[in-house]
C-alpha positions in Angstrom: -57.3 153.4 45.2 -54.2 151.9 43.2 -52.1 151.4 46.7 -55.4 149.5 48.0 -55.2 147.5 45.2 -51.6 146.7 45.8 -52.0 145.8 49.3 -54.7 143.2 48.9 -53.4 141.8 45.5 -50.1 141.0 45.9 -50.2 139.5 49.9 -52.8 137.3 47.9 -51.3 136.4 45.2 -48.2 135.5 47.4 -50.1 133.2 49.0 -51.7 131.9 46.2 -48.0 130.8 44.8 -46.9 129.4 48.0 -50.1 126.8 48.3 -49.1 126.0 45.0 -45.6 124.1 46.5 -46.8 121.5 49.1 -46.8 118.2 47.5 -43.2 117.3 47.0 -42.8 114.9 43.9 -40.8 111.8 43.7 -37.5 113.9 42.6 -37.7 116.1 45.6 -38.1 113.2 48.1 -34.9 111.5 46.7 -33.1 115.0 46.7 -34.2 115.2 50.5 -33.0 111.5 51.4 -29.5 111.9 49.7 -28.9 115.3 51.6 -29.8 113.5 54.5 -27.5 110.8 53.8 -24.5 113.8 53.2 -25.1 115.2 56.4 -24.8 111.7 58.2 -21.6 111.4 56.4 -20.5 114.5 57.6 -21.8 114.1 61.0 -19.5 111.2 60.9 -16.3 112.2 59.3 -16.7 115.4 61.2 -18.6 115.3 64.4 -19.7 118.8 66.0 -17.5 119.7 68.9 -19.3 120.8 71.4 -22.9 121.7 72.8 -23.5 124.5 70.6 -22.4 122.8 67.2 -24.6 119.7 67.8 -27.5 122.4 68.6 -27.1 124.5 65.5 -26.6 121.2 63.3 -30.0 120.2 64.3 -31.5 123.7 64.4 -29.5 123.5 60.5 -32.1 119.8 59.6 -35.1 120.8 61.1 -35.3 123.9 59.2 -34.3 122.6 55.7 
């Protein structure tokens, strides 16, 4: 009974604490927009090379 216990409590708790993190506050929105602005920066000082570079570079921003 204890291991059916764990395996419906904590999947739901889990859950529970990751609904908690959608709304982004005003802090968080400004931390997005200047990491934004470093990778333009970068993307300019340091342009990918090739194909593959520019790929995982925008692979890199849509997942963060």
């Amino acid at each position: 009974m204890p291991t059916l216990l764990r395996l419906l409590i904590i999947p739901a708790l889990l859950m529970m604490s990751l609904a908690a993190c959608e709304r982004s506050g005003p802090a968080e929105r400004a931390g997005r927009s200047l990491d934004r602005a470093g990778e333009r920066v970068r993307d300019t000082v340091d342009p990918p090379r090739g194909p593959v570079e520019r790929l995982g570079r925008s692979v890199d921003r849509a997942v963060n």
